[in-house]
GUFINU-854445 format. One record per atom (N, C-alpha, C): residue in three letters; atom name; x, z, y. Coordinates in steps of 0.001 Angstrom, whole numbers, plus 500000, padded with zeros to 6 digits. Example, Ala and Ser with C-alpha at 12.3 -4.5 7.8 and 13.67 -1.06 7.14 Angstrom:
 code site      x      z      y
  ALA    N 513190 507800 494310
  ALA   CA 512300 507800 495500
  ALA    C 513200 507800 496700
  SER    N 512850 507080 497750
  SER   CA 513670 507140 498940
  SER    C 512900 507870 500030
This chain:
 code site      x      z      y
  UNK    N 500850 500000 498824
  UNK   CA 500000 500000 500000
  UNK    C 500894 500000 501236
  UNK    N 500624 499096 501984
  UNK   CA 501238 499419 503309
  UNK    C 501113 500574 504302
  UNK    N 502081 500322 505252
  UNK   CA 502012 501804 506017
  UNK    C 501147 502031 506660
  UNK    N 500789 501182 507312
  UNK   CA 499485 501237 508206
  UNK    C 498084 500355 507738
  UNK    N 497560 500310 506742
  UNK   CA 496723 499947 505974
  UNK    C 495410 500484 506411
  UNK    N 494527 500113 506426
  UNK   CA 493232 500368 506628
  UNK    C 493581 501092 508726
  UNK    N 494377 500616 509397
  UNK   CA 494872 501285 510471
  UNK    C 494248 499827 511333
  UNK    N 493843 499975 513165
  UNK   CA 493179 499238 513751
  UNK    C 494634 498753 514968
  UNK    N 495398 497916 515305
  UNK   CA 496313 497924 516331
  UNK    C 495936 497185 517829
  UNK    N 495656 498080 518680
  UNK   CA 495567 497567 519789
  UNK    C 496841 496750 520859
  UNK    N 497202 495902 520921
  UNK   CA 498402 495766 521932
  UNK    C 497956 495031 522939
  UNK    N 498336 495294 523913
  UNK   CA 498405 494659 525439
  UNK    C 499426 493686 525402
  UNK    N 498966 492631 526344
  UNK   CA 499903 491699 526222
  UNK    C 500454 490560 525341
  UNK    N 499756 490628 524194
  UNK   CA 500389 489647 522651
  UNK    C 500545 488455 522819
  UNK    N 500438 487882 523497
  UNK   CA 500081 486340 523624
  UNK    C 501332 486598 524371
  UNK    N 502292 487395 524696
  UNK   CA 503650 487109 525571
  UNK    C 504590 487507 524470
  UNK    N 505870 487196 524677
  UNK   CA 507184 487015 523299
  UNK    C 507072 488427 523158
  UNK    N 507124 489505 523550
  UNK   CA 507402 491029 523010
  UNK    C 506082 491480 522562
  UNK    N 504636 491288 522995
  UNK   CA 503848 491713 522832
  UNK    C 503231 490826 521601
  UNK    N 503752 489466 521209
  UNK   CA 503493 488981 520337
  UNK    C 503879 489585 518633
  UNK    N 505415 489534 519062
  UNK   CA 506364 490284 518251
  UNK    C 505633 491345 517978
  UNK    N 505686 492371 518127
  UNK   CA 504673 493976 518318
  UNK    C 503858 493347 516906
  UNK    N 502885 492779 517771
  UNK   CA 501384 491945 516938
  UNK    C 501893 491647 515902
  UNK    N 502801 491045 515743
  UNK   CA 503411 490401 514631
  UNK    C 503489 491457 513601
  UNK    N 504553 492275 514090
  UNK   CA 505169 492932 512982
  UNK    C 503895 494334 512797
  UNK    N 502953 494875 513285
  UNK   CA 502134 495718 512846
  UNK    C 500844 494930 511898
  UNK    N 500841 493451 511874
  UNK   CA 500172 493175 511159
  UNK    C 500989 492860 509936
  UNK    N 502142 492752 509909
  UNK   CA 503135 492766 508643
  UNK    C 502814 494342 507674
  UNK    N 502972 495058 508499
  UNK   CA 502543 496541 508588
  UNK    C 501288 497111 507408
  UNK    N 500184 496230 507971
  UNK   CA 498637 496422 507419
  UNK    C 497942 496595 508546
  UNK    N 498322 496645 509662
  UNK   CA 497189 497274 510682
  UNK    C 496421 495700 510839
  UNK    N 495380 495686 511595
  UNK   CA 494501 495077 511681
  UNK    C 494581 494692 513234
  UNK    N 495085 493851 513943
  UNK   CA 495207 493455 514958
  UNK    C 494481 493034 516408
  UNK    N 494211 493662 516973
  UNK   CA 492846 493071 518104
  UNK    C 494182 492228 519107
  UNK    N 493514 491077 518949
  UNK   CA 494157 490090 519575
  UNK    C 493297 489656 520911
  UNK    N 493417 489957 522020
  UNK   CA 492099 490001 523067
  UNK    C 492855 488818 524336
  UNK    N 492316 488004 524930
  UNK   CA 492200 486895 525546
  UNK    C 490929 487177 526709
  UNK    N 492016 486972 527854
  UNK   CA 491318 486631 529300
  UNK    C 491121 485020 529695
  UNK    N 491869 484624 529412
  UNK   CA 492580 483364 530237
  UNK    C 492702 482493 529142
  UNK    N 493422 481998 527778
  UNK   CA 494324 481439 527225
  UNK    C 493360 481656 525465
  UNK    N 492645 480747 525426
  UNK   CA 492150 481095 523994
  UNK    C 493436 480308 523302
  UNK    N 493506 478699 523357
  UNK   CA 494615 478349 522852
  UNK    C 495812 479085 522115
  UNK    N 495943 479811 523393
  UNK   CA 497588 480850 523086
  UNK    C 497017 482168 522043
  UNK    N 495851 482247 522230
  UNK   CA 495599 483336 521519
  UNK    C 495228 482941 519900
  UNK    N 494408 481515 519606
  UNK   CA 494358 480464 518436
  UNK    C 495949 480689 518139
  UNK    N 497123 480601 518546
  UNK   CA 498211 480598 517729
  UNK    C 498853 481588 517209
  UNK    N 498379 482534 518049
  UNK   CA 499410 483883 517058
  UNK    C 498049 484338 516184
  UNK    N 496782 484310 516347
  UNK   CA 495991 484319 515403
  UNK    C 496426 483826 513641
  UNK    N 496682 482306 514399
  UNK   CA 497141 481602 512840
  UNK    C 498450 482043 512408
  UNK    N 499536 482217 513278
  UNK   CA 500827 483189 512973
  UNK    C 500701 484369 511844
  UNK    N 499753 484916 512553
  UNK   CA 499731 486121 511800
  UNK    C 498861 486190 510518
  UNK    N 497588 485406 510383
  UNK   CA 497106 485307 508993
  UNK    C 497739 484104 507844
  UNK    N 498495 483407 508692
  UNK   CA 499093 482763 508096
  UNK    C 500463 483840 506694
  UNK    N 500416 484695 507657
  UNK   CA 501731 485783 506782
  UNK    C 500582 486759 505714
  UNK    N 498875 486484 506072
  UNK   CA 498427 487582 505000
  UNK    C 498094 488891 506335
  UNK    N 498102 488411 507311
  UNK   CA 497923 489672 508199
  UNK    C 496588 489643 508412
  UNK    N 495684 490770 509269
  UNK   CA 494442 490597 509879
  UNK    C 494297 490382 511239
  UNK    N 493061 489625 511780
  UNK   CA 493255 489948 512889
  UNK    C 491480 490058 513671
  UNK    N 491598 490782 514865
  UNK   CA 490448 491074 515460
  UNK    C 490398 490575 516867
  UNK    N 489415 489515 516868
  UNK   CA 489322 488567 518172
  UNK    C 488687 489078 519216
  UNK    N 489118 489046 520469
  UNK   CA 488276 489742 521672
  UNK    C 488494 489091 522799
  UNK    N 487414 489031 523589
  UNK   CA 487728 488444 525165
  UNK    C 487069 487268 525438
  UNK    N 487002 487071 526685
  UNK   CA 486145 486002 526891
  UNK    C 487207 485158 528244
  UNK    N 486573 483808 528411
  UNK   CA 487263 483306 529723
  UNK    C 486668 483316 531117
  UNK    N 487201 483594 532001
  UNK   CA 487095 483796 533282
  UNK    C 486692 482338 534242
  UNK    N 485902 482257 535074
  UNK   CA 486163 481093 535308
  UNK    C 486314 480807 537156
């Protein structure tokens, strides 16, 4: 079982190189990822697929501004 398994990860920022990373590696982890989007669904579509692509989870949030 992983370390953080059945665990929820909030990060600020993911869609940027450190905050992606973060995302990255806590969904390596087991945590379950809220991946949340203001601006940039695109950018947020890719670390989405990044990360389930490895077997990770992830939790979609946010809407666009206009």
């Amino acid at each position: 079982m992983s370390k953080l398994s059945g665990k929820v990860a909030v990060v600020t920022g993911a869609l940027k190189s450190i905050g992606a990373s973060i995302a990255e590696h806590l969904a390596a982890e087991g945590a379950s990822v809220v991946v949340n989007y203001a601006r940039s669904r695109s950018g947020t579509d890719v670390l989405v697929k990044r990360i389930t692509e490895k077997g990770g989870k992830t939790i979609e949030s946010g809407h666009h501004h206009e």
